[in-house]
C-alpha positions as CSV (number, residue, x, y, z in Angstrom):
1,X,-10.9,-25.7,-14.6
2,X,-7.5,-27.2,-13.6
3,X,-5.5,-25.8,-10.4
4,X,-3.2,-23.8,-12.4
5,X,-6.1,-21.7,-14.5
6,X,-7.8,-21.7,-11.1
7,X,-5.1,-20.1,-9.2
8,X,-4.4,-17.4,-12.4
9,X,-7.8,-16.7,-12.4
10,X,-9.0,-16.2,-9.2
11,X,-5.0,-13.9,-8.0
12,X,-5.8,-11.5,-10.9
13,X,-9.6,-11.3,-9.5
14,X,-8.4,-10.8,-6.0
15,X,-5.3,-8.3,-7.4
16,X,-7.9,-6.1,-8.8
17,X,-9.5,-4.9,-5.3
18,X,-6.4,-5.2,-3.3
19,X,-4.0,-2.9,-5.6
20,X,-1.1,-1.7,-3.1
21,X,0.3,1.7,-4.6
22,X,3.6,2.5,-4.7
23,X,5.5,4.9,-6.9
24,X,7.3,2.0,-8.8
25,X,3.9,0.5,-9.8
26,X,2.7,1.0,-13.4
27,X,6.0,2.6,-14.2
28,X,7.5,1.9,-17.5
29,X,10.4,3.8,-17.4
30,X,13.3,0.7,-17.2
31,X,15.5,2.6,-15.0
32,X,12.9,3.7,-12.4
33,X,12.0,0.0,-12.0
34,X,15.3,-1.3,-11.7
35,X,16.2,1.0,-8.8
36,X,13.1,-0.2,-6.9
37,X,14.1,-3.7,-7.4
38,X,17.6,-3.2,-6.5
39,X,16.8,-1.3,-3.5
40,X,14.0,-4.0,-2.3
41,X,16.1,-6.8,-2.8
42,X,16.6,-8.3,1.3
43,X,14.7,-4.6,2.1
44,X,11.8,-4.2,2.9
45,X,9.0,-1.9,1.2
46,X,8.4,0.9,4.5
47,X,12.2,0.7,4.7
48,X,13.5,1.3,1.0
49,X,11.0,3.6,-0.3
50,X,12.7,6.5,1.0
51,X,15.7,5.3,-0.3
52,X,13.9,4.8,-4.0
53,X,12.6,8.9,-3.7
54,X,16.6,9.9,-2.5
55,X,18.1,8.0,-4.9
56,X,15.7,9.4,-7.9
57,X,16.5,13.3,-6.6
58,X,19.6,12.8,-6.5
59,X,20.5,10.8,-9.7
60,X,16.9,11.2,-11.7
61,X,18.5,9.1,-14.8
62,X,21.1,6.3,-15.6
63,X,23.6,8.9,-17.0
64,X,23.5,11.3,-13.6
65,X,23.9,7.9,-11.8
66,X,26.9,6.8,-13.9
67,X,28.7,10.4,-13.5
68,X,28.5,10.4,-9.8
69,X,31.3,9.3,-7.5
70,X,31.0,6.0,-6.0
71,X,31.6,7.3,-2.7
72,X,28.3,9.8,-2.9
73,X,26.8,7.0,-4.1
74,X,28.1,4.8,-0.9
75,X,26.9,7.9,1.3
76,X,22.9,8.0,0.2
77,X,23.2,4.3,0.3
78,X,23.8,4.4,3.7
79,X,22.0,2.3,6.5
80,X,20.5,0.2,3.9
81,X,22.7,-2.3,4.1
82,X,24.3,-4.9,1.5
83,X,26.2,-2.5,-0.2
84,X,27.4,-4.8,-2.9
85,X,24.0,-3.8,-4.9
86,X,25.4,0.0,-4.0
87,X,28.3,-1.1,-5.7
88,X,26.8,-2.8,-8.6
89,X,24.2,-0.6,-9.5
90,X,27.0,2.1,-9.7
91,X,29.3,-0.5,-12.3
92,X,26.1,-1.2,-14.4
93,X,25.0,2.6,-14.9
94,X,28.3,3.3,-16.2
95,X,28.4,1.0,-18.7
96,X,24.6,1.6,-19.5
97,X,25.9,5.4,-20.2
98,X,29.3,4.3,-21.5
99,X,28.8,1.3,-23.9
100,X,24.9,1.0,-24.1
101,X,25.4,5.1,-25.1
102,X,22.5,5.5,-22.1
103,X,20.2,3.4,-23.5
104,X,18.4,1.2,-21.1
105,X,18.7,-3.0,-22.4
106,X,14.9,-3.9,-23.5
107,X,15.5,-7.6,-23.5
108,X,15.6,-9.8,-21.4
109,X,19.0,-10.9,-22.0
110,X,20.8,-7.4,-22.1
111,X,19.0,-6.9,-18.5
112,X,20.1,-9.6,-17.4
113,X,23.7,-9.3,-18.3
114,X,23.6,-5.9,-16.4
115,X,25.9,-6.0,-12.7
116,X,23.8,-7.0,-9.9
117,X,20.8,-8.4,-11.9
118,X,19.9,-12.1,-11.4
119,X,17.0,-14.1,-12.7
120,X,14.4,-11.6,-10.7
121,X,15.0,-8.8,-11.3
122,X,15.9,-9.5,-15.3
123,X,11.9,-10.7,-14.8
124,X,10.5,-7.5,-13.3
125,X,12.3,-5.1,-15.6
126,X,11.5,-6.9,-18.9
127,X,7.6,-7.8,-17.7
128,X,7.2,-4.1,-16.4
129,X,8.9,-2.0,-18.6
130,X,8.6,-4.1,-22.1
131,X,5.5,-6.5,-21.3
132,X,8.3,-9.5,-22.1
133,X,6.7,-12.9,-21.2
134,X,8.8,-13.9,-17.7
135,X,8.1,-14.9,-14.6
136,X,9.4,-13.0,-11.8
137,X,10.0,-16.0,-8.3
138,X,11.5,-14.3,-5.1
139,X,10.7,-15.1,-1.6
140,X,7.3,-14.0,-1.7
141,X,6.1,-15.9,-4.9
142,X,8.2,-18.9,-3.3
143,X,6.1,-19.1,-0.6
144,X,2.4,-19.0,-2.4
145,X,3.2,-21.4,-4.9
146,X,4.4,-24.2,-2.1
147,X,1.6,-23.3,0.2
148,X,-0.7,-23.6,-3.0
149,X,0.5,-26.7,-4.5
150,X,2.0,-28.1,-1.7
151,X,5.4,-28.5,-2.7
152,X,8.2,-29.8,0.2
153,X,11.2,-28.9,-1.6
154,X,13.8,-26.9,0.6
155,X,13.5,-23.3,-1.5
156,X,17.3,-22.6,-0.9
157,X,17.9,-25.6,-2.5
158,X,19.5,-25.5,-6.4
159,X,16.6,-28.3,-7.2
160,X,13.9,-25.8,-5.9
161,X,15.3,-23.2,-8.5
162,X,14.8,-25.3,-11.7
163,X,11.4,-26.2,-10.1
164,X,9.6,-22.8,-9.2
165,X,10.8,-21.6,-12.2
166,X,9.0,-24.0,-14.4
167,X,6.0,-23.7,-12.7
168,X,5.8,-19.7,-12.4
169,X,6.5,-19.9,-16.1
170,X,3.7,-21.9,-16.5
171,X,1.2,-20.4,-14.6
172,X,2.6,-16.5,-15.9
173,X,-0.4,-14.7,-18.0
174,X,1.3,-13.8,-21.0
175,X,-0.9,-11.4,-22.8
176,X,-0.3,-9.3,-18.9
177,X,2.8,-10.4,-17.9
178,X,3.7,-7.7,-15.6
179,X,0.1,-7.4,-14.0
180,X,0.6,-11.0,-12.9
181,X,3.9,-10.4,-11.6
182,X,2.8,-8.1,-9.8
183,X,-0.1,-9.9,-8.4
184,X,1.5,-12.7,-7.1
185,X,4.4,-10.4,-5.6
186,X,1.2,-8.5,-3.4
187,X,-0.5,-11.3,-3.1
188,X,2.5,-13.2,-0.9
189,X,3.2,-9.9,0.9
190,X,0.1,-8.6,1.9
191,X,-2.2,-11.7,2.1
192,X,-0.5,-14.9,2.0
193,X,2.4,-13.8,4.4
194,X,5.2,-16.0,6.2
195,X,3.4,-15.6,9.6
196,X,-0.4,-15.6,10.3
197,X,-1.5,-15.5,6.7
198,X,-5.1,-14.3,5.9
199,X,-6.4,-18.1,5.4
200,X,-10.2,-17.5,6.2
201,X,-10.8,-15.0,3.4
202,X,-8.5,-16.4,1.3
203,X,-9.6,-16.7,-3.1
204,X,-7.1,-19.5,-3.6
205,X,-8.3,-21.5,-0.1
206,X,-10.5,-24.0,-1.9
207,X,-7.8,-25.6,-3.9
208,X,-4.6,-24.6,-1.6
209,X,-3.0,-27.7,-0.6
210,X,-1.1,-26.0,2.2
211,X,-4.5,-24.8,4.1
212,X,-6.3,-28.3,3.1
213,X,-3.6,-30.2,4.8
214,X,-3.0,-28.1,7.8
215,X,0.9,-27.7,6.6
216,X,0.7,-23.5,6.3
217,X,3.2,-23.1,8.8
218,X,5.0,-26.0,7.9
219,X,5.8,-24.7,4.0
220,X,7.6,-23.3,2.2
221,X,10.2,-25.5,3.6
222,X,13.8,-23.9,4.5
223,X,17.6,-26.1,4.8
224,X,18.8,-25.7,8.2
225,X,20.7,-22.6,8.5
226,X,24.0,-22.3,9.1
227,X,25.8,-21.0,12.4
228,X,27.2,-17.1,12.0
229,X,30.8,-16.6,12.4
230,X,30.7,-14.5,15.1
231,X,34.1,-11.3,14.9
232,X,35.5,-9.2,17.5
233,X,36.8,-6.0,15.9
234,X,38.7,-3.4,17.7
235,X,38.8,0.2,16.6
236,X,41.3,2.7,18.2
237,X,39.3,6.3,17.1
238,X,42.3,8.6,17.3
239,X,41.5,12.0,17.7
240,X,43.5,15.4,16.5
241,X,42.3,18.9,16.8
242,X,38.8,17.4,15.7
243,X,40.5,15.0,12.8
244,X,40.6,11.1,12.7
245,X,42.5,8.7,10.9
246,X,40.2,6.6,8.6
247,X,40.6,4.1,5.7
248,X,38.8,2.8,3.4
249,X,38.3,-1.3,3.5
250,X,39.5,-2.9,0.1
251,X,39.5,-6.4,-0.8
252,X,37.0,-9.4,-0.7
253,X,35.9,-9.1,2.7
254,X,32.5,-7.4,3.9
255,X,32.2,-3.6,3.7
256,X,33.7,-3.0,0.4
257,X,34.8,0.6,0.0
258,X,33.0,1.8,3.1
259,X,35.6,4.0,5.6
260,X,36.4,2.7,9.1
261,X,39.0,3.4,11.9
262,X,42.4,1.8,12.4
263,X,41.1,-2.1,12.9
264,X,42.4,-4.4,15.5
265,X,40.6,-7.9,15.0
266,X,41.0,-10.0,17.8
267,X,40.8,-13.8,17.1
268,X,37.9,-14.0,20.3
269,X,35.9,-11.8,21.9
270,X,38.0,-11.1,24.9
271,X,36.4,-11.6,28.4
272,X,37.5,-8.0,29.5
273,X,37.7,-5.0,26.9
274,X,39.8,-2.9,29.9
275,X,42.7,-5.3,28.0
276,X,42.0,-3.1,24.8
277,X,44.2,-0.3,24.5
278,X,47.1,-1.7,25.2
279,X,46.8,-4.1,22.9
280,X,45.6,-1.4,20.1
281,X,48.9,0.4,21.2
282,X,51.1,-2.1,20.5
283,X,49.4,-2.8,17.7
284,X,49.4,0.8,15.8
285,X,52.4,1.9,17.4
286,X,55.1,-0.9,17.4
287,X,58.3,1.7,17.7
288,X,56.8,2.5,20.9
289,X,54.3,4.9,22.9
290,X,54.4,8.2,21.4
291,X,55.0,10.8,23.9
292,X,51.6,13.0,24.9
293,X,49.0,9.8,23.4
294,X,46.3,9.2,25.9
295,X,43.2,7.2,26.0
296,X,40.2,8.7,26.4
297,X,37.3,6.1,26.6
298,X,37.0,2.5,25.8
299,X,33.5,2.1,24.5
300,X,30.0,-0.6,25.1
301,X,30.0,-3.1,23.0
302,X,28.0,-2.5,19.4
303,X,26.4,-5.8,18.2
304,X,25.7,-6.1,14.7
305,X,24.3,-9.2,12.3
306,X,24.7,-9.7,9.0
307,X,23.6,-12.3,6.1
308,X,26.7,-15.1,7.8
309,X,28.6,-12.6,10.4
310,X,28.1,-11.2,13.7
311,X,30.4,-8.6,14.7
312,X,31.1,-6.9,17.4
313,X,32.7,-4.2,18.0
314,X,34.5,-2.0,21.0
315,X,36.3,1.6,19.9
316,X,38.9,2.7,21.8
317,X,39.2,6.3,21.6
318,X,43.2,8.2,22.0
319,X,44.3,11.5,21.9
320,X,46.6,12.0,19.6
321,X,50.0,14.5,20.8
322,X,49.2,18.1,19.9
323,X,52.7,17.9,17.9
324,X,51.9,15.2,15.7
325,X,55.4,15.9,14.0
326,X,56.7,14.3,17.3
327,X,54.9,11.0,15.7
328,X,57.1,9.0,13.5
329,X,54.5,7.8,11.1
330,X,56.9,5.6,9.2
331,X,57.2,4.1,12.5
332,X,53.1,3.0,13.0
333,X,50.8,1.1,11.2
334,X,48.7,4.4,10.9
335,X,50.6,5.7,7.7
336,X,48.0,2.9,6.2
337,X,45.4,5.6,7.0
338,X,44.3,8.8,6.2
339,X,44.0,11.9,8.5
340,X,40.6,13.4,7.8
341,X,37.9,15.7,9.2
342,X,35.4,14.5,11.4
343,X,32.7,16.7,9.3
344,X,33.4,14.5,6.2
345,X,33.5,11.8,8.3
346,X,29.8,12.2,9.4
347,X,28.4,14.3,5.9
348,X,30.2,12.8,3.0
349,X,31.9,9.1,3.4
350,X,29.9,6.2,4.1
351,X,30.3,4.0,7.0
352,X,29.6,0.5,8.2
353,X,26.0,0.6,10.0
354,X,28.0,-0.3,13.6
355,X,30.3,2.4,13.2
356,X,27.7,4.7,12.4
357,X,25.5,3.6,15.6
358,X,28.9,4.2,18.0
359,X,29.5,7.6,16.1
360,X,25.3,8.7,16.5
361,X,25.6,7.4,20.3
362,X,29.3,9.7,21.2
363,X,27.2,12.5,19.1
364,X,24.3,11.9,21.3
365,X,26.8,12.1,24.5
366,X,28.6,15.2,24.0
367,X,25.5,17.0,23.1
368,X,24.0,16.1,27.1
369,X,27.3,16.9,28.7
């Protein structure tokens, strides 16, 4: 028996008595098993269940998906994060409903074409919901097959790509394509894991190159990551008979079509945030200070990392004049925004994770006073 039938074999033994249940698993519905592999995409399992069940009450097929507004969508997509795959699965359900007529694509290249679906995921669907021979390789299946055959090249490299691929292709069971899959995808996340791995009871040890060698924490092997780009965001949070002026962020930059307050970004992070309100004054009000505007608080600091970004974050909070027909807003840069309700605010728009974590903390404020 060469490596490859022995590995096949002896994951599919060891799959059989350590079957993880979730309510994705053994579904063949195509549309259930894309929104699980949308929502677990940089999520993990504990965290994006709840998020699978919400999203399937709420929009239980493609079609009721498609006819929702993109901003509900946004809103239950909330504090997961990446909300391009928000986005996308949104596009790609209305053109399921629209030009596909609501018929989910059962091929692998009509799932693939869908918005949002790359190699993966075009791998899970098809092998899960139509039994189509194709590998699924993301991080987890990454990792098994270099710690297995003791493979050195950098996985977020484009030669790593070409190469996984072929060999996951290889090794795939195609008369059970989706119980492999699904195999190798437990078997890296609850046994062969990126930190303190279960080596000693391990079915594959005999042959893994990776625990032979003494190189398990050594593989799979990463490029050196780039530096962040670290941003300094101001927010002034001006307040009106319980209203605030929001927008929503267009364009190519992080946050797409989430809602945030009138931005100030500052070029550094400046040593002093007492300087803050001045500046967000001059800013938003050019004309000049409008009579009765005061500032109320200049927040902490709110710290948050993503993929290539760190921002941080200081809101500024104002008072706006009673008489807000005493406010030319021709005159300041807040005609760009929209007056709106703090309910809706908090109950129907979505907002970027840091402004939700100042807006949970000031909640969590007035209720002690």
């Amino acid at each position: 028996m060469d490596d490859k039938q022995f590995f096949s074999k002896n994951l599919l033994a060891w799959h059989r008595d350590h079957h993880r249940p979730m309510p994705w698993k053994g579904e063949r519905d195509p549309y259930k098993i894309w929104l699980s592999e949308i929502i677990l995409q940089q999520t993990r399992v504990e965290q994006g269940l709840p998020y699978y069940e919400k999203f399937l009450a709420a929009y239980p097929t493609v079609r009721r998906l498609a006819d929702a507004p993109l901003d509900a969508v946004l809103k239950n997509w909330e504090g997961l994060g990446y909300y391009s795959r928000a986005r996308n699965l949104h596009t790609a359900a209305r053109y399921i409903a629209n030009a596909l007529g609501g018929a989910f694509p059962d091929h692998y290249d009509g799932i693939r074409a869908l918005k949002g679906v790359g190699d993966y995921t075009a791998a899970a669907i098809a092998s899960f919901a139509y039994d189509l021979p194709y590998a699924v390789l993301d991080g987890n299946v990454y990792r098994v097959l270099a710690r297995f055959f003791g493979i050195d090249t950098p996985i977020d490299s484009t030669p790593a790509k070409k190469e996984f691929a072929a060999l996951a292709q290889s090794l795939l069971d195609v008369r059970a394509p989706g119980a492999y899959n699904q195999a190798i995808m437990d078997f890296g996340a609850g046994h062969c894991t990126p930190r303190q791995p279960a080596c000693t009871d391990c079915p594959l040890g005999p042959r893994c190159v990776a625990r032979q060698s003494g190189q398990v924490a050594q593989l799979p092997v990463r490029k050196k990551a780039m530096a962040k780009r670290v941003r300094f965001f101001a927010y002034g949070v001006f307040e009106h008979r319980n209203t605030v002026w929001l927008r929503r962020r267009d364009g190519k930059d992080i946050w797409q079509q989430l809602y945030e307050f009138p931005l100030l970004e500052l070029p550094e992070t400046p040593a002093d945030t007492a300087t803050l309100p001045p500046l967000l004054v001059r800013h938003f009000f050019p004309a000049g200070l409008p009579e009765g505007l005061e500032v109320q608080a200049v927040s902490k600091t709110y710290r948050q990392t993503l993929s290539h970004q760190i921002i941080q974050a200081v809101f500024i909070e104002f008072k706006m004049p009673d008489d807000l027909k005493a406010v030319d807003f021709q005159k300041t840069r807040l005609a760009e925004y929209a007056q709106i309700e703090q309910f809706k605010l908090k109950k129907i728009l979505a907002v970027p994770r840091i402004i939700d974590w100042y807006w949970q903390e000031k909640a969590l404020t007035l209720r002690l006073v």
